[in-house]
C-alpha angles and dihedrals in degrees: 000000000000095000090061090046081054092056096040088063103043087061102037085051084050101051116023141057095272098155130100113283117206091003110093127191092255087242092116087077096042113099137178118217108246118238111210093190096041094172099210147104108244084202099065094040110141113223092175128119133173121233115197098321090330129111128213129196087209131018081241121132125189088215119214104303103157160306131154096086124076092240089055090070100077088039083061095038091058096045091045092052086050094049092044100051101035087049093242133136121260128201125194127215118254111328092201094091088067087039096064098026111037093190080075104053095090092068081066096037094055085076103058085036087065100030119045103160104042134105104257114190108201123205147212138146122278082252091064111086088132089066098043107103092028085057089046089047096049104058096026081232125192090210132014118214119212104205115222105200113157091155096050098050087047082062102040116106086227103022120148105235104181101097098174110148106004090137099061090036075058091048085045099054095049091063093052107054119063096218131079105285111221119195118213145187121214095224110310092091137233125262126205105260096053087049089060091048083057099045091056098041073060110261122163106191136037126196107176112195101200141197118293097052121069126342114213087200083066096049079045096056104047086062091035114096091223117034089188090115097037105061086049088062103028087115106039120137150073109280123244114256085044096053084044090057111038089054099049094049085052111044132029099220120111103283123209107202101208131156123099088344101139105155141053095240098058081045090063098051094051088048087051086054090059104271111144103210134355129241130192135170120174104061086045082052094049087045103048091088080099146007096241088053091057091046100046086055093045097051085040093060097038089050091054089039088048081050098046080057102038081055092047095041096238116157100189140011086261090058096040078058089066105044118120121248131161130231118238138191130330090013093051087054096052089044097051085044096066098036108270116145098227087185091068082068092057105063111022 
């Protein structure tokens, strides 16, 4: 039943290695030029952005983590509660379980329930079109995500593996639902030319959840008999600050650069690269057992993401768009590779 697999991968994700092993996010090439007369104050640095009509204290997104179990509800509550209170965006896992079983809804209402001003993302499968404004409805959501996961159903024990049209049941459901429609991987990452055939299916919204964070071939093996595929393909993926910036280089469309990112640090260079806004969901995950833990997490990433800027002397998330980085090593050399120029990063 899907609200056991639910369950299944709440606990595999809390309490096994389920991240990539020898794939990294690309940041560590990644690095910010150093300003050694910033001319700011660190303490009036704004970390607020505004996300279609929406504002956030913090770039920061709680991705798509759970629902569809009942002990995903106080997952949900917890997170809700967090998001709510720091001004950042939550998103919730699959809706389709409450879709389909409405004794399990109120493990997705409990968030609006807690958090009535924030910004909720909902969430089903490209296949879904038939969900989509009951999904909407549900969760009373701001955005609804569509999740794109072609490696994680080839792992699953009982994935659907015929992705013909996907693209036009997208289009579709962007004409069905009345909010802003984001498309999103679930770790593999999102090239450019898939971001432009999103863009122009009608998506508004990209986050990309890229390679070097969690691998849901590894979640997926750990449920699968023979793990013989999934630890083939355990690392499979583009990695983040590539995907970051091969797709906004590619589309012009709010971007969330997601994937392995745990620092505010890593989130301002992402947000350097082009990335309008971060998203994370394990360590929230491994966080949500209190209140003070999630807000411990949440003020510890917005203080060193309040410092990369202070050292860069970036007053707002607008400005820390335009500081200047360079591009090292193994991401230089996929960029160049598909014809990015890495240099027009380096003197803006």
């Amino acid at each position: 039943m899907i609200s056991d697999r639910k369950l299944e991968h709440l606990l595999i994700c809390e309490n096994y290695d389920v991240e990539f092993k020898d794939k990294t996010t690309g940041f560590e090439d990644i690095e910010l030029i150093h300003n050694v007369l910033p001319e700011i104050d660190k303490n009036e640095i704004d970390l607020s952005t505004e996300v279609f009509g929406k504002k956030l204290d913090s770039p920061l997104f709680i991705t798509a983590i759970t629902g569809g179990h009942p002990a995903a509800k106080e997952v949900n509550k917890q997170l809700a509660i967090a998001a709510e209170n720091n001004g950042i965006a939550l998103g919730v896992g699959s809706q389709r379980a409450a879709c389909e079983h409405p004794e399990l809804a109120d493990t997705y209402t409990v968030v609006r329930e807690n958090a009535p001003d924030c910004l909720l993302v909902g969430n089903i499968g490209a296949p879904q079109l038939n969900l989509a404004e009951r999904a909407v409805e549900i969760l009373d959501a701001d955005i609804l995500a569509i999740h794109l996961n072609p490696l994680q159903e080839s792992i699953q024990p009982e994935g659907d593996l015929d992705a013909r049209g996907y693209t036009e049941m997208i289009s579709q459901i962007t004409d069905a639902v009345d909010i802003p429609v984001l498309a999103k991987e679930t770790g593999c990452g999102i090239s450019a030319e898939s971001a432009k055939t999103l863009v122009d299916a009608g998506v508004d919204f990209i986050d990309i959840e890229g390679a070097g964070g969690t691998s849901w071939a590894a979640v997926e093996t750990y449920r699968a008999e023979d793990r013989y595929l999934g630890e083939i393909f355990w690392d499979w993926g583009i990695p983040t600050a590539i995907s970051t910036v091969e797709v906004t280089n590619a589309v012009d469309v709010p971007v969330i650069s997601s994937g392995g990112i745990r620092t505010g640090l890593e989130a301002a260079k992402a947000i350097a690269l082009g990335a309008d806004a971060v998203g994370m969901a394990l360590p929230f995950l491994k966080n949500c057992n209190s209140q003070e833990a999630l807000n411990t997490f949440i003020n510890r990433f917005n203080d060193s993401l309040r410092i990369a800027m202070f050292l860069v002397g970036a007053n707002n998330i607008e400005e820390l768009k335009q500081s200047n980085l360079v591009i090292r090593g193994k991401t230089r050399e996929w960029l160049n590779e598909r014809g990015i120029n890495t240099k027009n990063y380096s003197r803006r």
